[in-house]
LOPA-610101 format. One line per field, with one value per atom (N, C-alpha, C, O, CB): residue number from 1; x, y, z; residue in three letters. Coordinates in steps of 0.2 Angstrom, whole numbers. Glycine has a CB too. Example, Ala and Ser with C-alpha at 12.3 -4.5 7.8 and 13.67 -1.06 7.14 Angstrom:
resi [1|1|1|1|1|2|2|2|2|2]
east [66|62|66|71|57|64|68|64|67|70]
north [-28|-22|-16|-17|-22|-11|-5|0|6|-3]
up [39|39|39|42|45|35|36|39|40|29]
resn [ALA|ALA|ALA|ALA|ALA|SER|SER|SER|SER|SER]
//
This chain:
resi [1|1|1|1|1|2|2|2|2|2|3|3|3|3|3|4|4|4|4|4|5|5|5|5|5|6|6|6|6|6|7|7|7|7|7|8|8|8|8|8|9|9|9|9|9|10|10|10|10|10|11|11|11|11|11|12|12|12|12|12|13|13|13|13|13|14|14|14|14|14|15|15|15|15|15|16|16|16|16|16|17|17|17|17|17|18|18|18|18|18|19|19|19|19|19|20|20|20|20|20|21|21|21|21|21|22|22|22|22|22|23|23|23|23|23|24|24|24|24|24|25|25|25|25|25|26|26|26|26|26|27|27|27|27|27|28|28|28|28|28|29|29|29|29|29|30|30|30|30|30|31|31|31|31|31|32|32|32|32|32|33|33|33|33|33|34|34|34|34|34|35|35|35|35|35|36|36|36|36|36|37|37|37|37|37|38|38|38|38|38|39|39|39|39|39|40|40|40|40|40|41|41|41|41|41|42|42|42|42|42|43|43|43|43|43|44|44|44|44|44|45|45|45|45|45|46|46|46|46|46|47|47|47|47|47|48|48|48|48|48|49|49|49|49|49|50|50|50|50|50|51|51|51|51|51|52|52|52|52|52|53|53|53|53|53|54|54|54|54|54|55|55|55|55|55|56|56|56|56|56|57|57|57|57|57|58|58|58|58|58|59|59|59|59|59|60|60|60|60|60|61|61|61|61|61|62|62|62|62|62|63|63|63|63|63|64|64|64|64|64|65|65|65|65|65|66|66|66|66|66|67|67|67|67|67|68|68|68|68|68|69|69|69|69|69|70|70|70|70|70|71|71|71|71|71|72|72|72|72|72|73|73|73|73|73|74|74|74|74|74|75|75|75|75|75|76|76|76|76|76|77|77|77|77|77|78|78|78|78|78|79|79|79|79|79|80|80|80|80|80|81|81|81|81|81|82|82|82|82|82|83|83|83|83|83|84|84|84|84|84|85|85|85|85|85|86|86|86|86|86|87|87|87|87|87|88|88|88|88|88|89|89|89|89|89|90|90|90|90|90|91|91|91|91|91|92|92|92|92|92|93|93|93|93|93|94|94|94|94|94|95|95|95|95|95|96|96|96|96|96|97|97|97|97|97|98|98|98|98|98|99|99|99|99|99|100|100|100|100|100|101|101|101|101|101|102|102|102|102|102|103|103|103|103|103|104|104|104|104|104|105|105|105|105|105|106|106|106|106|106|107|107|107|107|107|108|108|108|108|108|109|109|109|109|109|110|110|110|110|110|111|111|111|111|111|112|112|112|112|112|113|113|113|113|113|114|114|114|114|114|115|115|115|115|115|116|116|116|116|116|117|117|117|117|117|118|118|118|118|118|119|119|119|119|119|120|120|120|120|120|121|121|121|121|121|122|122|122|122|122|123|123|123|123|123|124|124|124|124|124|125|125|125|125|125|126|126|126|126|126|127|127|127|127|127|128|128|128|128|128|129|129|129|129|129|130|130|130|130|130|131|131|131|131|131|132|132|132|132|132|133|133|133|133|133|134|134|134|134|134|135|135|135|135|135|136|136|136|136|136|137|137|137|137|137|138|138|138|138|138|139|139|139|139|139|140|140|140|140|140|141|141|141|141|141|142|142|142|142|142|143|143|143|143|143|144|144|144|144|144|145|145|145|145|145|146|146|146|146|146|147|147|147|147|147|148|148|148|148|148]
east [314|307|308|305|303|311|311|315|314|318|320|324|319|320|331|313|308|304|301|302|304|299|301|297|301|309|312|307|307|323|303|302|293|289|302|292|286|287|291|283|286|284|281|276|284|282|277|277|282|277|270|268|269|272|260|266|264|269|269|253|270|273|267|261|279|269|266|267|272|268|263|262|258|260|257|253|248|254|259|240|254|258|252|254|258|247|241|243|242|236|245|245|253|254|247|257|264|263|267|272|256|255|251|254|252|248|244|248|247|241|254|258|262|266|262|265|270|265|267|274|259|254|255|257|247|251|251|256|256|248|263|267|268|268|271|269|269|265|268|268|256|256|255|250|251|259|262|266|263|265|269|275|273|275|277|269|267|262|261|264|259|256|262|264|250|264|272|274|276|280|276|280|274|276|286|268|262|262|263|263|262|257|251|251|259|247|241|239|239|235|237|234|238|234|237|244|246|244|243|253|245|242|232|230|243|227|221|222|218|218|225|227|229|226|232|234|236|231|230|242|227|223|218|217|220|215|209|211|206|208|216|220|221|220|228|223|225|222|224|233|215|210|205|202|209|203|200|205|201|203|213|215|213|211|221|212|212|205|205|213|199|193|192|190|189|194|196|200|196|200|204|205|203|206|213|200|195|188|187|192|184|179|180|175|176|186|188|192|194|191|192|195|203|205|190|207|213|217|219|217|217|224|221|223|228|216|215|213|209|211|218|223|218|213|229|217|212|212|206|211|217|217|218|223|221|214|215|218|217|209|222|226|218|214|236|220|216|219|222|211|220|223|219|213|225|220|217|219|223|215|217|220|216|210|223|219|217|219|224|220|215|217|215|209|215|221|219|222|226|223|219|222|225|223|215|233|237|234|231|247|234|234|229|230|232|222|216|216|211|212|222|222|229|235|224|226|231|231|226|233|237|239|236|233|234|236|232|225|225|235|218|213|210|205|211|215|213|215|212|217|221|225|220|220|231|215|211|204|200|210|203|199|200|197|198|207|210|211|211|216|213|214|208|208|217|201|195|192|190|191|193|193|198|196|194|203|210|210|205|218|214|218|226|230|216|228|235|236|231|239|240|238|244|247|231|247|254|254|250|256|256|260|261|261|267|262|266|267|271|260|265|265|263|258|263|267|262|265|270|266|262|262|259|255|256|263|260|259|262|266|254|252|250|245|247|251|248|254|260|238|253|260|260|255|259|264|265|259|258|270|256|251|247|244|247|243|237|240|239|233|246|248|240|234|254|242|234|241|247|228|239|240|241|240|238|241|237|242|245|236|241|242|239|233|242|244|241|245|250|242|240|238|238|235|230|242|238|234|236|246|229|223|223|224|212|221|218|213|213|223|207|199|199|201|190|196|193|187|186|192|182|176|176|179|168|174|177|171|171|181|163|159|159|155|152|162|163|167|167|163|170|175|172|175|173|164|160|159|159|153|159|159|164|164|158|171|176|178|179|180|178|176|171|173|177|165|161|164|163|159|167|168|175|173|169|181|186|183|187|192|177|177|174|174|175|172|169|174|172|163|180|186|187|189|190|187|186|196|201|181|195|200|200|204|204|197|197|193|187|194|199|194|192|186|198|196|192|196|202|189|191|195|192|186|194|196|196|199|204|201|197|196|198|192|192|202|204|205|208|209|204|204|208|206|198|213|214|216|221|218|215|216|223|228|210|224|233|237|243|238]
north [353|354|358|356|357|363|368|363|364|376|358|354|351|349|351|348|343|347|344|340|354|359|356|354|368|356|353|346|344|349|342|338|340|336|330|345|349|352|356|354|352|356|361|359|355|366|372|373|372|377|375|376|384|387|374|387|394|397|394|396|403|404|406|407|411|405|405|413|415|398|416|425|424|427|432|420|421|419|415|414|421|419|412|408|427|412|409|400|394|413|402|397|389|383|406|395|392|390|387|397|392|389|383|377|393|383|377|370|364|380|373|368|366|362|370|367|366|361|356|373|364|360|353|348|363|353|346|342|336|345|345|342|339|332|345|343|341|334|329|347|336|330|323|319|331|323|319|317|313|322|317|316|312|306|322|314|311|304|300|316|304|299|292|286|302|298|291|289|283|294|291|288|285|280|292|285|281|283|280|273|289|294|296|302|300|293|295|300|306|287|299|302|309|312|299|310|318|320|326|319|317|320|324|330|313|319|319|325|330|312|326|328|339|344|322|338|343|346|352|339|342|345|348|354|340|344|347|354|358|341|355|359|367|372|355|365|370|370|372|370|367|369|373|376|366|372|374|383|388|367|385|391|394|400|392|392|394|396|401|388|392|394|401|406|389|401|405|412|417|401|412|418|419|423|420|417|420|423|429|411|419|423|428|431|422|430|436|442|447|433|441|443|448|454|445|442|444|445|450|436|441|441|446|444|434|451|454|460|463|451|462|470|474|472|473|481|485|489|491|487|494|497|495|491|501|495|494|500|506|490|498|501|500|495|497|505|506|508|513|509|507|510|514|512|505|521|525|528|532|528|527|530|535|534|523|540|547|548|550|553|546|550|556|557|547|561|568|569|565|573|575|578|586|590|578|584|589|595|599|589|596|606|609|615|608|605|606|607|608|602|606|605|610|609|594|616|618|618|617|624|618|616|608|605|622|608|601|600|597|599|603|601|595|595|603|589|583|582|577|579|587|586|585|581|591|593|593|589|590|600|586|580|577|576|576|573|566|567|562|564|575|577|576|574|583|578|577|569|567|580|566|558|554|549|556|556|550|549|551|554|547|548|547|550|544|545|543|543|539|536|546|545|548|553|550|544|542|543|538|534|546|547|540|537|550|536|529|528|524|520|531|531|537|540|526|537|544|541|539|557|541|538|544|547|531|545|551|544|539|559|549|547|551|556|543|551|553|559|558|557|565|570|577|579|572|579|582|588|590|584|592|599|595|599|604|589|585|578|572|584|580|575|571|573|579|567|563|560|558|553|561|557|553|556|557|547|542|540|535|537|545|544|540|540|548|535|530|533|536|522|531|533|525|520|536|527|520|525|531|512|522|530|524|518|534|526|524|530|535|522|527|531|533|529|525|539|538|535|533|544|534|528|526|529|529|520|516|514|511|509|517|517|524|524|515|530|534|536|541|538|529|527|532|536|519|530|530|538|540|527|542|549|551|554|550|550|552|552|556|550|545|546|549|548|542|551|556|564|567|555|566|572|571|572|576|568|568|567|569|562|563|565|572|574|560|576|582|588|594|584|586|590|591|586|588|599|597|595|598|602|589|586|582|579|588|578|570|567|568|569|563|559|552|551|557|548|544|542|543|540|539|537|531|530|542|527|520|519|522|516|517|512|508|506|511|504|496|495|500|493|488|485|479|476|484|477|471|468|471|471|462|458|456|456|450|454|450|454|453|449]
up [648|645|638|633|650|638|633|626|620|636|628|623|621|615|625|624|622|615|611|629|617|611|605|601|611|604|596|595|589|598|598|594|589|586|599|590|589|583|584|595|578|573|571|567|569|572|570|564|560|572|561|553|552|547|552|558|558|565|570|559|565|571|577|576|571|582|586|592|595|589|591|594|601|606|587|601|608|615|613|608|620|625|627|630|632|627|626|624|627|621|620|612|614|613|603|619|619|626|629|618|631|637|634|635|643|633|628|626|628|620|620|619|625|622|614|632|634|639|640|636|642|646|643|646|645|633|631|631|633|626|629|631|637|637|631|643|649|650|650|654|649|651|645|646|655|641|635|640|643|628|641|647|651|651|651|656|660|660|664|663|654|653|650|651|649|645|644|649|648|641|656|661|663|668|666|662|666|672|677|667|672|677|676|675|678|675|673|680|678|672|686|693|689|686|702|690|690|682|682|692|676|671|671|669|665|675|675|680|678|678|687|691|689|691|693|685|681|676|675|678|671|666|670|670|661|676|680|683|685|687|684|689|686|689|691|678|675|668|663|675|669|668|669|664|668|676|682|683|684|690|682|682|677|678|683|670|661|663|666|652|664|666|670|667|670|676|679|676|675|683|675|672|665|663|673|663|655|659|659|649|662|667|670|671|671|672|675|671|674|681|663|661|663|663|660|665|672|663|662|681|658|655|650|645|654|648|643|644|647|640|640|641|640|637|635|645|645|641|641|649|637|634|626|626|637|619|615|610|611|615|605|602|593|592|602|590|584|579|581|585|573|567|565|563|563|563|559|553|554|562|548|543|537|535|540|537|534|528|527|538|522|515|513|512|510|512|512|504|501|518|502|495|500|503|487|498|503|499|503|503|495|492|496|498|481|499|499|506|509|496|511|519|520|518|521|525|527|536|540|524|536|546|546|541|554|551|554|557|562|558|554|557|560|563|554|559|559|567|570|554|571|575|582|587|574|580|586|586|591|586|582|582|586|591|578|584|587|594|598|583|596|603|606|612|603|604|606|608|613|602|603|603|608|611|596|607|609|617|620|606|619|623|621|625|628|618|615|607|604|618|604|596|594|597|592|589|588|579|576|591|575|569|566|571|570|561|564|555|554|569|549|542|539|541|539|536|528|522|521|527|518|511|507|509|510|500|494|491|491|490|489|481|477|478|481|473|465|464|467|465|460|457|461|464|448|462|466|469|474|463|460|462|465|469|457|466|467|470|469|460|477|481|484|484|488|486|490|496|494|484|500|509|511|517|512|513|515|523|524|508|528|534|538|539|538|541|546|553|553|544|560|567|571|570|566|576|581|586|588|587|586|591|596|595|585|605|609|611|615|612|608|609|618|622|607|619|627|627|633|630|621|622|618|613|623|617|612|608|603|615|610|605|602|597|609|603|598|593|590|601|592|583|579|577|579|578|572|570|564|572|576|579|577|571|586|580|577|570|567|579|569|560|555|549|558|556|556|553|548|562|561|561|555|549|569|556|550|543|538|552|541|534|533|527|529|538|535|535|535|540|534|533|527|523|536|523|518|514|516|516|507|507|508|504|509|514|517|512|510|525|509|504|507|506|497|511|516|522|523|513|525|532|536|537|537|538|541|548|551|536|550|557|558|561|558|560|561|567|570|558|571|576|574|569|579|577|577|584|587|573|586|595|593|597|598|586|586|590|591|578]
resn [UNK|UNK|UNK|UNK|UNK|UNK|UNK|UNK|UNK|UNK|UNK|UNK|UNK|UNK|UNK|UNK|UNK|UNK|UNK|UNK|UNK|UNK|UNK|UNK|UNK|UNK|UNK|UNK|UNK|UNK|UNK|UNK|UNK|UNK|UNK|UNK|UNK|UNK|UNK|UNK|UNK|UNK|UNK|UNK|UNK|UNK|UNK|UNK|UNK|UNK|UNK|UNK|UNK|UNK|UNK|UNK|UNK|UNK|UNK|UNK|UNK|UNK|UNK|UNK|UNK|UNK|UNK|UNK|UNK|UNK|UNK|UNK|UNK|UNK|UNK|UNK|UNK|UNK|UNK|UNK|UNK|UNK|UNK|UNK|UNK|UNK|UNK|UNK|UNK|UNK|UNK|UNK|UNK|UNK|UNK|UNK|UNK|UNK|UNK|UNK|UNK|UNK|UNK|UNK|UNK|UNK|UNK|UNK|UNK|UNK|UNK|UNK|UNK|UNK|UNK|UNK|UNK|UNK|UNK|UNK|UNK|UNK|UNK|UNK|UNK|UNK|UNK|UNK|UNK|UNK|UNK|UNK|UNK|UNK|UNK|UNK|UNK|UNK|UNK|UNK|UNK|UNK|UNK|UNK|UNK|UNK|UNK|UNK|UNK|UNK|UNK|UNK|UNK|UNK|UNK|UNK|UNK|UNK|UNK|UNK|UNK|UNK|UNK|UNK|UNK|UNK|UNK|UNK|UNK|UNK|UNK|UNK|UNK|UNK|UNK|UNK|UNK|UNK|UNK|UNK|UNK|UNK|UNK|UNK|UNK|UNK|UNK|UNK|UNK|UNK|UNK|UNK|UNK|UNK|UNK|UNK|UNK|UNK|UNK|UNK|UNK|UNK|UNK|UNK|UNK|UNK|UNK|UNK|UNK|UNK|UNK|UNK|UNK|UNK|UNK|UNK|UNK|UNK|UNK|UNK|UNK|UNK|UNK|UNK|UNK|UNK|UNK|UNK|UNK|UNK|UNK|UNK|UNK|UNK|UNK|UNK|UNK|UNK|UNK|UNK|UNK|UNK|UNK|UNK|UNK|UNK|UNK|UNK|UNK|UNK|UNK|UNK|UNK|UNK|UNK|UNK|UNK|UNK|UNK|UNK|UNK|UNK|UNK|UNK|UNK|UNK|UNK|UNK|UNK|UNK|UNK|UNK|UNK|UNK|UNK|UNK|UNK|UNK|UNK|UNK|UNK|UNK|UNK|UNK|UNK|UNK|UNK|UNK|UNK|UNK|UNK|UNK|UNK|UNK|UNK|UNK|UNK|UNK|UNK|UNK|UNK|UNK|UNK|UNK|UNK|UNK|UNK|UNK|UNK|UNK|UNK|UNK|UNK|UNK|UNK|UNK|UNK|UNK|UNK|UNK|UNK|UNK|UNK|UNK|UNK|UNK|UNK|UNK|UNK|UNK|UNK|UNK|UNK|UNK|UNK|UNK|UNK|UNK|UNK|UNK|UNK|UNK|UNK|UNK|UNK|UNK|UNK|UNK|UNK|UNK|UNK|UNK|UNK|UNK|UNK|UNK|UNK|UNK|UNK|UNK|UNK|UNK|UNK|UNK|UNK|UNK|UNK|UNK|UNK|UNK|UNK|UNK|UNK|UNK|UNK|UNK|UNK|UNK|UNK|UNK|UNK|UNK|UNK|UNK|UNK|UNK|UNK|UNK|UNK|UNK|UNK|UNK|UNK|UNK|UNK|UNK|UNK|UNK|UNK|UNK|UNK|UNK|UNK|UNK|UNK|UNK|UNK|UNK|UNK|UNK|UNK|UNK|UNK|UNK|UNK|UNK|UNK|UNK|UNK|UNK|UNK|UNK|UNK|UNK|UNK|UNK|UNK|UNK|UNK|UNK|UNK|UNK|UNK|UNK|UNK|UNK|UNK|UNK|UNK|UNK|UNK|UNK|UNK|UNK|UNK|UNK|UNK|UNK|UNK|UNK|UNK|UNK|UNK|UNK|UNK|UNK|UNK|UNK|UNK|UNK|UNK|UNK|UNK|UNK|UNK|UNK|UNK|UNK|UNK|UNK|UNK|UNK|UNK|UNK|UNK|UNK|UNK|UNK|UNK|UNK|UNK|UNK|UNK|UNK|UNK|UNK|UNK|UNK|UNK|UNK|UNK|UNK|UNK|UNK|UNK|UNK|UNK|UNK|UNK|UNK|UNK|UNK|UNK|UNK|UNK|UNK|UNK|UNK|UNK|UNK|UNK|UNK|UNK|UNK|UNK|UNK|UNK|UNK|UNK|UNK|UNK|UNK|UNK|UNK|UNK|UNK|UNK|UNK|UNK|UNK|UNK|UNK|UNK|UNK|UNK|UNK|UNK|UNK|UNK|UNK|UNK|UNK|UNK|UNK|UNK|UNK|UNK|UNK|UNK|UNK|UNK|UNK|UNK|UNK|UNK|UNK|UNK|UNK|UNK|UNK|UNK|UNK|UNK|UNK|UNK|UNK|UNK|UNK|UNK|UNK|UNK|UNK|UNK|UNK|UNK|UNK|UNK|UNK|UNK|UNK|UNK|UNK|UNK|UNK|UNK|UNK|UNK|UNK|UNK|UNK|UNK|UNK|UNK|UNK|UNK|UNK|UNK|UNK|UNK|UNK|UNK|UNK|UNK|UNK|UNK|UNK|UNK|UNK|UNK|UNK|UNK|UNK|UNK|UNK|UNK|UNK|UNK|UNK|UNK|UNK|UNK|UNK|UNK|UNK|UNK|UNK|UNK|UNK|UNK|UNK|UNK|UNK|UNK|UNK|UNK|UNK|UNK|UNK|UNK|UNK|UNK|UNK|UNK|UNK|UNK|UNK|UNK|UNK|UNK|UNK|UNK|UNK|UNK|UNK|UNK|UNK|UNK|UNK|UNK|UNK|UNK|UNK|UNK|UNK|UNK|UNK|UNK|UNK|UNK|UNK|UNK|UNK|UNK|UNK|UNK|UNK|UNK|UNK|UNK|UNK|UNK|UNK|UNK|UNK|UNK|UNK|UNK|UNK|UNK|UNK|UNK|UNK|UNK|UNK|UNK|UNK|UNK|UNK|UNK|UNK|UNK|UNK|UNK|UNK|UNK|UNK|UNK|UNK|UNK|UNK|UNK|UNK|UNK|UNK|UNK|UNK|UNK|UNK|UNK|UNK|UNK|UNK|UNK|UNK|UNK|UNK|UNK|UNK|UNK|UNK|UNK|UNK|UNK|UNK|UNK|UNK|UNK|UNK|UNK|UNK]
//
């Protein structure tokens, strides 16, 4: 089956675990209809149709914890220690370092740190980023979600 994948061309890679059950299913029943199995292709679609329905209503394959990108532009001269740290400690549950970028010259460095944050409520984003621009120095601050 995996040696049948070669006759499939992909354009774009393929990342969903979702996306490579999709293809392997149509394959499969490409298959089956070639040898003129129609009963187990009809049979098969119904079947693992009936599970994809199934676990999407039940939300079984979607991760419960969501990861968030946050990113902090500070002008360093204007920030000493880390006021930012005990925010995120209030907000987070897990919060990770993951870039710092300088910019601009040295007496007037700018920051631009990014964060993968996992919120403990996930409607208090706006809150947490709230309280971080009232730090003073924070020139701004972003938020990102992404499902990929």
């Amino acid at each position: 089956m995996v040696g049948a994948m070669s006759i499939i061309r992909f354009r774009t890679a393929v990342k969903d675990a979702a996306d490579i059950m999709f293809i392997f299913f149509a394959l499969a029943i490409g298959l089956a209809c070639g040898v003129k199995l129609f009963s187990v292709a009809i049979f098969a679609t119904l079947f693992i149709g009936f599970i994809y329905i199934l676990i999407v209503k039940l939300n079984f394959a979607v991760p419960k914890r969501r990861e968030f990108l946050l990113q902090i532009v500070i002008q360093n001269a204007l920030i000493q220690g880390n006021p930012y740290d005990k925010i995120l400690r209030n907000f987070c549950r897990r919060y990770k370092l993951v870039n710092t970028k300088s910019l601009g010259e040295a007496e007037n460095e700018i920051l631009e740190m990014s964060f993968y944050v996992n919120l403990k409520n996930e409607d208090k984003g706006k809150d947490m980023v709230g309280e971080l621009k009232k730090i003073d120095g924070v020139k701004q601050v972003n938020l990102f979600f992404d499902e990929d």
